[in-house]
C-alpha positions in Angstrom: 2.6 134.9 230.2 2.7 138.5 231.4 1.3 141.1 230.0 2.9 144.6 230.0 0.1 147.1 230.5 1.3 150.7 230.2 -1.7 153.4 232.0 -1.7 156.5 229.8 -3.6 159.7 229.9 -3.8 161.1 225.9 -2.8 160.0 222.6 0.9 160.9 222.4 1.0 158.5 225.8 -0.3 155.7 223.5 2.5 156.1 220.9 5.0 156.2 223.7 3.6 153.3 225.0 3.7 150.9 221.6 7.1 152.6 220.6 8.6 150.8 223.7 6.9 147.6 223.1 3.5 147.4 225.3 1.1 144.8 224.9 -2.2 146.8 226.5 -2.7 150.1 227.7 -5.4 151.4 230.3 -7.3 154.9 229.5 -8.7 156.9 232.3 -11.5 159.5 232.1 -12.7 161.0 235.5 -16.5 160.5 236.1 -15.6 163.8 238.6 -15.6 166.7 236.8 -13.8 168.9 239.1 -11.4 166.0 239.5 -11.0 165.9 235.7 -10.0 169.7 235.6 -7.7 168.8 238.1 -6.0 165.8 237.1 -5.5 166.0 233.4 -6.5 169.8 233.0 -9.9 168.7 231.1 -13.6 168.4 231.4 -14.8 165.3 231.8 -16.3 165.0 227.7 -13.3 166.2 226.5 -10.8 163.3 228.5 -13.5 161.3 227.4 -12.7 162.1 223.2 -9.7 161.8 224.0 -9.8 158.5 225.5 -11.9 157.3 222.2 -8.7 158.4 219.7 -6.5 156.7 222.3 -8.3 153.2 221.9 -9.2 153.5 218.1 -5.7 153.9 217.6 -4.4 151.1 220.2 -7.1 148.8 218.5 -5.8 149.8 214.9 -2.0 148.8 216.0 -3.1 145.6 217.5 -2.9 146.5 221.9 -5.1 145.0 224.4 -7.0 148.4 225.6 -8.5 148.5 229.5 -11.0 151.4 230.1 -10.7 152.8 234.1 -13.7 155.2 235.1 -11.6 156.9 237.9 -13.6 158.6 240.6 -16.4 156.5 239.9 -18.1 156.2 243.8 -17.1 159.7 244.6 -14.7 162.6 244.9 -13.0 164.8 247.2 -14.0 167.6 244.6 -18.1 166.7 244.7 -18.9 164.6 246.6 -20.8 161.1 245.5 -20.6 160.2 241.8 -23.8 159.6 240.2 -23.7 155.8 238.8 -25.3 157.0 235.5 -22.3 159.0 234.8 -20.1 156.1 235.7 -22.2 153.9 233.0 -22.3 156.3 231.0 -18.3 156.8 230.8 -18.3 152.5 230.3 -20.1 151.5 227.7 -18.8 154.4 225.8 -15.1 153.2 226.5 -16.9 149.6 225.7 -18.4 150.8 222.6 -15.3 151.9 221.1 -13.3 149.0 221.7 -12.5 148.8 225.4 -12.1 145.0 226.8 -12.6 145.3 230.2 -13.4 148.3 232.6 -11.7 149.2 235.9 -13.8 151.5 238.4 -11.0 154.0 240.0 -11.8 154.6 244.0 -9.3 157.7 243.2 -9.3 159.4 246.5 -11.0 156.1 248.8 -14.6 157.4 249.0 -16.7 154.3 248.8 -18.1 152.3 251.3 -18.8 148.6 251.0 -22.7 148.4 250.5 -22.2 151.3 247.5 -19.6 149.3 246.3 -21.6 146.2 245.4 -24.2 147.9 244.0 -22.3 149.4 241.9 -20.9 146.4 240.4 -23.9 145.0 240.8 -25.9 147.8 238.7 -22.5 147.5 235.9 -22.8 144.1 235.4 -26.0 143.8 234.6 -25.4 147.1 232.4 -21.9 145.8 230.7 -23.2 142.4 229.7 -20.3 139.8 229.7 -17.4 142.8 229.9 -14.6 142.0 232.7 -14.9 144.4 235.2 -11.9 145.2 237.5 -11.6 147.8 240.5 -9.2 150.2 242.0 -9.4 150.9 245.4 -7.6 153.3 247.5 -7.2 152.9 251.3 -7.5 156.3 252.3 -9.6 155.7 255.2 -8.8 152.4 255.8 -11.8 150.7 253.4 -9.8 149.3 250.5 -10.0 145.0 252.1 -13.5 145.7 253.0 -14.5 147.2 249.6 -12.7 144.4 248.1 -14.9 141.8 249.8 -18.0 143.5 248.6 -17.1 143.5 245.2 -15.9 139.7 245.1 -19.3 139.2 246.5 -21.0 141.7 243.9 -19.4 139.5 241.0 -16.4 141.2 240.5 -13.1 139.4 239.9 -10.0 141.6 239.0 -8.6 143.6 241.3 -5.8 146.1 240.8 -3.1 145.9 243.8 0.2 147.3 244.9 2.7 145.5 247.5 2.8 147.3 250.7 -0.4 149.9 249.6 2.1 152.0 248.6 0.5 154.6 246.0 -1.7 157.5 245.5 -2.0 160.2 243.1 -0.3 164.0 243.3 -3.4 165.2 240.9 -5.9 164.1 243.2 -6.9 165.1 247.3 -6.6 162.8 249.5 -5.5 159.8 247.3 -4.0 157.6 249.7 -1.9 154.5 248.5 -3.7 151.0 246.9 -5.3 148.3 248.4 -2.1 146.3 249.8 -1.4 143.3 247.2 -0.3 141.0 250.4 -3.6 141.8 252.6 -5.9 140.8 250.0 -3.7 137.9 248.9 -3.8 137.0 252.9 -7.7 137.2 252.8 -8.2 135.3 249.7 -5.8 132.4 251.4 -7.5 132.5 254.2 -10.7 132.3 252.6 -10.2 129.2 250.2 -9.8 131.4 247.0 -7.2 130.5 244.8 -5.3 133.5 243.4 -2.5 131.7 241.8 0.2 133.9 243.4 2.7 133.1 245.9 2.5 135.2 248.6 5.9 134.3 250.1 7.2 135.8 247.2 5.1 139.0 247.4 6.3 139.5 251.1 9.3 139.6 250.1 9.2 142.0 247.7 7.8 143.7 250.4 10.5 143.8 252.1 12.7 144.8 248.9 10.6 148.0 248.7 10.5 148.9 252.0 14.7 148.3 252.4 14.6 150.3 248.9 12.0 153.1 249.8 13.7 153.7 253.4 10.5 154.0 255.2 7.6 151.4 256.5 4.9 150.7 254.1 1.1 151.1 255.0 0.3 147.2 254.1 -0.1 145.1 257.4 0.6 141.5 256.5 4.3 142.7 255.5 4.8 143.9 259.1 2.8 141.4 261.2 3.3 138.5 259.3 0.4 135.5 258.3 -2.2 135.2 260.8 -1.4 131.9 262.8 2.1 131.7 261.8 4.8 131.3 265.0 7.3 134.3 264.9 10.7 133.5 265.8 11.3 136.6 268.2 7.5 136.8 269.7 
């Protein structure tokens, strides 16, 4: 049941990407422009044609194609992205063939209250389109952001164990939302996720033994809330 999504940033990635078997791709366009220029060496319309020949020829060789509107609440470059350049960015990416859309906290600008109503406001624009987000933790508002959205309507999330992370093209991108803390809150909250978060911890500790260094995520070094600790 897995699907093997490959993220790719031009046409040429896309080849790559159903050469070696892939299922689905993701396309990112930066609604930053500075941020665009920065990360793929583009304006912001030209990632964005490029994006378009990228999912009419994932569609035409039969892959699953996710649209990510990275930078979408704001960027280290501007400052606060103007949601009608987000929407603008998604139903394009939509329009062309595009079956869900992420929204890319690149850099972890937003704050909870922009954060639903922004999903809020892209709902009600995007019709019955799936939308995901990305959320970086860079000052420490990746669960709370999460929470927001879940409440806005959203219901994918995008995750990595221990919130390891971050992007090299973009200032101050901090690592993801921690797989493990939001699993943790979801359990806690009554939400079924369908994922085992035993498991998850201890891939946790696989990556951190692997990596040679602690990981930013919490549950993996505190443990479940409520749950005796053999050397406490």
């Amino acid at each position: 049941g897995t699907v093997y999504d490959v993220t790719v940033p031009n046409l040429k990635g896309a080849e790559l990407a159903h050469a070696a078997g892939a299922e689905a791709i993701t396309v990112f366009v930066s609604a930053s422009e500075a941020g665009s220029v920065s990360g793929v060496g583009k304006s912001t319309a030209e990632a964005l044609k490029d994006a378009v020949s990228v999912i009419d020829y994932a569609t035409a060789n039969g892959m699953q194609v996710f649209g990510t509107v990275s930078k979408a609440f704001g960027s280290a470059y501007e400052g606060v992205t103007p949601i009608e350049t987000v929407i603008a960015i998604a139903e394009t990416l939509v329009g062309v063939g595009a079956s869900a859309i992420s929204l890319g906290d690149t850099s972890g600008e937003a704050t909870p209250l922009q954060v639903a109503r922004t999903v809020e406001t892209m709902l009600a624009r995007l019709g019955g389109t799936p939308l995901a987000l990305h959320l970086h933790d860079t000052r420490g508002m990746a669960l709370a952001n999460t929470l927001a959205a879940m409440d806005a309507g959203a219901t994918r999330f995008d995750g990595a164990i221990g919130g390891i992370g971050g992007s090299p093209f973009t200032r101050n991108s901090a690592g993801n939302l921690a797989t493990e803390d939001f699993l943790h809150m979801c359990d806690s909250s009554g939400i079924e996720t369908g994922i085992d978060i035993g498991k998850v911890l201890e891939i946790y500790r696989f990556l951190e033994e692997t990596l040679g260094h602690s990981l930013p995520g919490r549950i993996g070094a505190v443990g479940l809330s409520k749950t005796a600790m053999a050397d406490a």
